[in-house]
DSSP file (Angstrom, degrees, kcal/mol; ACC not computed):
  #  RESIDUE AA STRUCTURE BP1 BP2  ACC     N-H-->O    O-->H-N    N-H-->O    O-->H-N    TCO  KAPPA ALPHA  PHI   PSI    X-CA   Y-CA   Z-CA
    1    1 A X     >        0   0    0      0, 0.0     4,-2.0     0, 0.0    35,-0.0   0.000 360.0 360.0 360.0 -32.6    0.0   -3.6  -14.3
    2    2 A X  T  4  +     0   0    0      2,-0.2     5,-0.4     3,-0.1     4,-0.4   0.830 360.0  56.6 -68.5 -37.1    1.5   -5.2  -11.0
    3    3 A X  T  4 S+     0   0    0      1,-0.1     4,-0.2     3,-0.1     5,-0.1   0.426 105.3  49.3 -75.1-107.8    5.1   -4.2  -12.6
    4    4 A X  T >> S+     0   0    0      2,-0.2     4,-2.3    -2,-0.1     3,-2.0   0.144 109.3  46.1 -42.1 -67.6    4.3   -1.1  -12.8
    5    5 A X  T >< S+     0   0    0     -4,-2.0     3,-1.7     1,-0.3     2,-0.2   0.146 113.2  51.5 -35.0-122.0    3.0   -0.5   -9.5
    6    6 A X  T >> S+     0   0    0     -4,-0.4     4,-2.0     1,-0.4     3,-0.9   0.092 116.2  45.5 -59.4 -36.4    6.0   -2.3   -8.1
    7    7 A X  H <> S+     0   0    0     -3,-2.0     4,-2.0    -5,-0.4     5,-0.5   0.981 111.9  46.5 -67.5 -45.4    8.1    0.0  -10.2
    8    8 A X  H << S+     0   0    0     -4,-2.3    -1,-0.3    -3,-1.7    -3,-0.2   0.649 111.7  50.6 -73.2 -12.1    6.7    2.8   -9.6
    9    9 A X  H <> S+     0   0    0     -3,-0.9     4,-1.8    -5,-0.2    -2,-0.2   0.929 109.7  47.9 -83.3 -38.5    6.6    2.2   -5.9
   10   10 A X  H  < S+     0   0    0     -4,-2.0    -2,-0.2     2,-0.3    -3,-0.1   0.609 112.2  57.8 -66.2 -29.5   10.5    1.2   -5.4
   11   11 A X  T  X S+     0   0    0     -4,-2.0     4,-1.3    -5,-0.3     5,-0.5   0.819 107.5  50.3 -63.3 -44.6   11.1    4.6   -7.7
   12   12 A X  H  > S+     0   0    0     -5,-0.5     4,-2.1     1,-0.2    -2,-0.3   0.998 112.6  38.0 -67.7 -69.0    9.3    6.4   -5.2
   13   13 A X  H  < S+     0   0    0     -4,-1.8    -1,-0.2     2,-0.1    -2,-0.2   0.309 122.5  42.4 -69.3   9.6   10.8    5.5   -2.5
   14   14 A X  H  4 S+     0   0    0     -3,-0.3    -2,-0.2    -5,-0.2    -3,-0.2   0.736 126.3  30.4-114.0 -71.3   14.6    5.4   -4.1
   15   15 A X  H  < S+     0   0    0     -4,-1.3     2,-0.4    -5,-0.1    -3,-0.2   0.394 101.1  81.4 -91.8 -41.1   14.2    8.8   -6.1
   16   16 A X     <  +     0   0    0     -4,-2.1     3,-0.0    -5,-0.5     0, 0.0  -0.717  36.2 166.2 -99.5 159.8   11.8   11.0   -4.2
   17   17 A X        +     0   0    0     -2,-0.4     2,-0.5     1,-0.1    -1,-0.1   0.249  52.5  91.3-130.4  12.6   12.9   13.0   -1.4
   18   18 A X     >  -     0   0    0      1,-0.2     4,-2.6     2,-0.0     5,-0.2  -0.932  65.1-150.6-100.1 107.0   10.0   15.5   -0.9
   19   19 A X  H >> S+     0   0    0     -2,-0.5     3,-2.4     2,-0.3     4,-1.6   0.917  94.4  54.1 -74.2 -79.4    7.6   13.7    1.7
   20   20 A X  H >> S+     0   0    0      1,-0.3     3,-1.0     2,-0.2     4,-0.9   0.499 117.2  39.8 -20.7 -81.9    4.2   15.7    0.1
   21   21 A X  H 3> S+     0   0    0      1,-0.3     4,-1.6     2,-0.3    -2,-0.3   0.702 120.4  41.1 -45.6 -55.3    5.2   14.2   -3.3
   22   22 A X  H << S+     0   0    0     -4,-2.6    -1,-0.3    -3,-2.4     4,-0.2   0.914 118.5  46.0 -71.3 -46.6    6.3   10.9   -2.2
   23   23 A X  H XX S+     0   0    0     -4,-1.6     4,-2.9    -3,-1.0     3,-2.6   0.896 110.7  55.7 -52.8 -53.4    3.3   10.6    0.3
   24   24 A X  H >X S+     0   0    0     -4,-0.9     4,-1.8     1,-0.4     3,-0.9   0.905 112.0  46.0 -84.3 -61.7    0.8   12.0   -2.8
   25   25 A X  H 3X S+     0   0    0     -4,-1.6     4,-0.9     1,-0.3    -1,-0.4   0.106 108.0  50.6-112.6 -12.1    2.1    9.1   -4.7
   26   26 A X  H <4 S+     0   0    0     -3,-2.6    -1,-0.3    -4,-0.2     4,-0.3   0.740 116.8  45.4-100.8 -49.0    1.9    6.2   -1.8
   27   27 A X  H <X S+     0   0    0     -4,-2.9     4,-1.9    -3,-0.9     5,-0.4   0.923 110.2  58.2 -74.9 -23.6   -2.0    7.4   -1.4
   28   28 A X  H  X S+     0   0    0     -4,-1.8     4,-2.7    -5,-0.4    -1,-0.2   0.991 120.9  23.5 -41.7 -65.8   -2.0    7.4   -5.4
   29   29 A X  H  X S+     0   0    0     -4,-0.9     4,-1.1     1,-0.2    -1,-0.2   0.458 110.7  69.3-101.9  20.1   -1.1    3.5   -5.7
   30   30 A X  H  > S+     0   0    0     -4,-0.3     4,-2.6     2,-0.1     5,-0.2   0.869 108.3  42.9 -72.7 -64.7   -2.5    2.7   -2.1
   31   31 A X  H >X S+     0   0    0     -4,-1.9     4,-3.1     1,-0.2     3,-0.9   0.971 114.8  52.9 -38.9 -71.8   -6.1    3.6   -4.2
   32   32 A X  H 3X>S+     0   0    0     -4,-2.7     4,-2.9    -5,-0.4     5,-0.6   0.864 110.8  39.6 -49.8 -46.8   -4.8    1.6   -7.1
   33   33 A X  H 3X5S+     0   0    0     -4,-1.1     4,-1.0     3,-0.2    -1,-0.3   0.845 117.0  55.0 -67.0 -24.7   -3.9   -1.7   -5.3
   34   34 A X  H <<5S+     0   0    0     -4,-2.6    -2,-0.2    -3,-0.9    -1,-0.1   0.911 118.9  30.2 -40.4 -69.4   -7.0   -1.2   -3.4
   35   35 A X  H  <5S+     0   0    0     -4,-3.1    -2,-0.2    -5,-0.2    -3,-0.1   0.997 131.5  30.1 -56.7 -60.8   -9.1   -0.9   -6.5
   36   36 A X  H  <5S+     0   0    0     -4,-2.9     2,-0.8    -5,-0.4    -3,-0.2   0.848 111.3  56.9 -73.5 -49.6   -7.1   -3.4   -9.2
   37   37 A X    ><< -     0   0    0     -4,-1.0     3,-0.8    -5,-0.6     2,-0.3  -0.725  62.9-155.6-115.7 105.2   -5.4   -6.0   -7.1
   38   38 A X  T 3  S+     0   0    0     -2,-0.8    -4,-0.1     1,-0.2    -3,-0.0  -0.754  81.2  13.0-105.2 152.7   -6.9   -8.4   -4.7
   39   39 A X  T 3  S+     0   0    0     -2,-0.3     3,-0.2     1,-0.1    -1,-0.2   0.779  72.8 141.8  54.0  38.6   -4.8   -9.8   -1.9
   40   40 A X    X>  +     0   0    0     -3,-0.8     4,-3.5    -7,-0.3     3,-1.1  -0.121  18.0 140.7 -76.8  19.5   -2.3   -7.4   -2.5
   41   41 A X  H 3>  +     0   0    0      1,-0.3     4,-4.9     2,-0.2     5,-0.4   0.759  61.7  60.8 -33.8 -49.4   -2.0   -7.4    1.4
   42   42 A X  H 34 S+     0   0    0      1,-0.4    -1,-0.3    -3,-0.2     5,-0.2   0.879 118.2  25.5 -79.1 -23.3    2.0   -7.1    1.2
   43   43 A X  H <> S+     0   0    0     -3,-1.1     4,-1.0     2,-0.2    -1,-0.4   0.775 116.9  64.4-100.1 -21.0    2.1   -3.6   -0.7
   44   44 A X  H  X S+     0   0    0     -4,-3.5     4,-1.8     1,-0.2     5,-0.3   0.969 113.9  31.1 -62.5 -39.4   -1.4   -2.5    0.5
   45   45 A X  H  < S+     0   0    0     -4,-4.9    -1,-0.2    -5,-0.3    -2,-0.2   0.535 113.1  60.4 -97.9  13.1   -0.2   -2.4    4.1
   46   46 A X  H >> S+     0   0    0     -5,-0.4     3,-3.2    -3,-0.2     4,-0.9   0.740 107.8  47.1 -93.3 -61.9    3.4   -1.5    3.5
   47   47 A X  H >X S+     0   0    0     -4,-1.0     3,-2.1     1,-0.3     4,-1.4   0.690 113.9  48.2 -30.1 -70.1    2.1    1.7    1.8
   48   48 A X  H 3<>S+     0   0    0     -4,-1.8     5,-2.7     1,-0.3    -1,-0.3   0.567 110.3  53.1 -32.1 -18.2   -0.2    2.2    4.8
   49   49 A X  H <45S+     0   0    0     -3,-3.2    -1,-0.3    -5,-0.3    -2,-0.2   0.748 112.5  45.2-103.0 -26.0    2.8    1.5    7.2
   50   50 A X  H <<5S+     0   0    0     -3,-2.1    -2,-0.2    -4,-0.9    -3,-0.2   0.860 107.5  53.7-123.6 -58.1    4.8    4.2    5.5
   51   51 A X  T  <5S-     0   0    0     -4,-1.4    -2,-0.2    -5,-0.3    -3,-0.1   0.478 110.0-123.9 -60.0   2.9    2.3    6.7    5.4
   52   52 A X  T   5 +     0   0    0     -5,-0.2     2,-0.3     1,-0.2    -3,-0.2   0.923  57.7 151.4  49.4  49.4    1.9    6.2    9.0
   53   53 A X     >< +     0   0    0     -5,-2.7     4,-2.4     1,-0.2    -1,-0.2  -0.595  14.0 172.6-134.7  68.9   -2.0    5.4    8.7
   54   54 A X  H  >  +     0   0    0     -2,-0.3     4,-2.2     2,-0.2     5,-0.5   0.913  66.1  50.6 -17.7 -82.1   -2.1    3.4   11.6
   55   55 A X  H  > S+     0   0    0      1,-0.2     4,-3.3     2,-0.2    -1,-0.2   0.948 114.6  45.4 -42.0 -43.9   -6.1    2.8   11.8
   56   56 A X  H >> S+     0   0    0      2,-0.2     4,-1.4    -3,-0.1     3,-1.1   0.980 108.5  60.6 -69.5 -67.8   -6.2    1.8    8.2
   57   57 A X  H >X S+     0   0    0     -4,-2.4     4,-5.0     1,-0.3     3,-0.7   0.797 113.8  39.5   8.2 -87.0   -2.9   -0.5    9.1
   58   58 A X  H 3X S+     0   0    0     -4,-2.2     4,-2.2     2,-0.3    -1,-0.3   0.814 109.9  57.3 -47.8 -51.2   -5.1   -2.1   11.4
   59   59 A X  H <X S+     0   0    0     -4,-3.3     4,-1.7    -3,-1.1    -1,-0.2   0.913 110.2  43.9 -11.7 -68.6   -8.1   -2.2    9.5
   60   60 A X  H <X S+     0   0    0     -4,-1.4     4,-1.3    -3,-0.7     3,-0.5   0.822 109.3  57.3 -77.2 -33.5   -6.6   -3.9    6.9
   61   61 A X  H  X S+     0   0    0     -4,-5.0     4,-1.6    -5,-0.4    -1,-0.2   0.844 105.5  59.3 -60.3 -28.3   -4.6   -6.6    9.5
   62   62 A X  H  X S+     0   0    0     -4,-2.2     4,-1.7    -5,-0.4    -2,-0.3   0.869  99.5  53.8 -66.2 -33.0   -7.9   -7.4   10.7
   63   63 A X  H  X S+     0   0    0     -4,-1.7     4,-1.8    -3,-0.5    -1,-0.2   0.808 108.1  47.0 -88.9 -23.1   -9.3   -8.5    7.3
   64   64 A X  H  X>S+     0   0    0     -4,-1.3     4,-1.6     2,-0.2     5,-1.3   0.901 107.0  53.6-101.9 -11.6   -7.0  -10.8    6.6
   65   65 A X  I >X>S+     0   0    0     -4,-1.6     4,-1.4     3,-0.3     3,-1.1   0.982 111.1  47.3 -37.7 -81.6   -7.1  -12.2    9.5
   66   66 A X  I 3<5S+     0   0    0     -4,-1.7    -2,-0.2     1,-0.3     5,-0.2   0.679 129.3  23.6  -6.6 -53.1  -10.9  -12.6    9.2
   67   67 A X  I 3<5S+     0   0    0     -4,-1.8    -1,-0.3     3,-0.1    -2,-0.2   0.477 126.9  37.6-123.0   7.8  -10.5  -13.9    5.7
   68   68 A X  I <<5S+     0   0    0     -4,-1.6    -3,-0.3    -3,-1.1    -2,-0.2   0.730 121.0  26.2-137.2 -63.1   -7.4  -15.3    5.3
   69   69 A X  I  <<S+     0   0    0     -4,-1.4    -3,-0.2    -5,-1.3    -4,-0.1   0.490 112.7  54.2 -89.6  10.0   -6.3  -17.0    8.3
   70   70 A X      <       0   0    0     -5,-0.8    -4,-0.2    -6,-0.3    -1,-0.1   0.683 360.0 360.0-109.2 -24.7   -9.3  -18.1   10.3
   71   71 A X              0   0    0     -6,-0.4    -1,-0.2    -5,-0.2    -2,-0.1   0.748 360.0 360.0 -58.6 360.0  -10.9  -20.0    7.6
């Protein structure tokens, strides 16, 4: 499942050139890595980063901070 995502994000970002579409498709496997994948940090917050959804950005640097480098 992790190839796909990956494929399907690097397609997305090579292939589409219509923001809505490309955007509908970041929040698509933003959800998916969310749900499926834990400690998917590097593609949860690049999607975030790309979709320019700052607060979640941050959100999500905070937790792994919290759980990942202060233990």
């Amino acid at each position: 499942m992790k190839e796909m995502l990956k494929y399907t994000f690097e397609i997305s970002q090579q292939l589409i050139f219509n923001n809505q579409y490309r955007n509908a498709i970041l929040n698509v496997l933003l959800e998916l890595y969310a749900s499926n994948a834990s400690n998917q940090y590097i593609d949860i917050t690049l999607c975030q980063f790309l979709l320019s959804n700052c607060e979640a950005l941050s959100k999500t640097l905070l937790n792994i901070l919290k759980t990942e480098v202060i233990e």
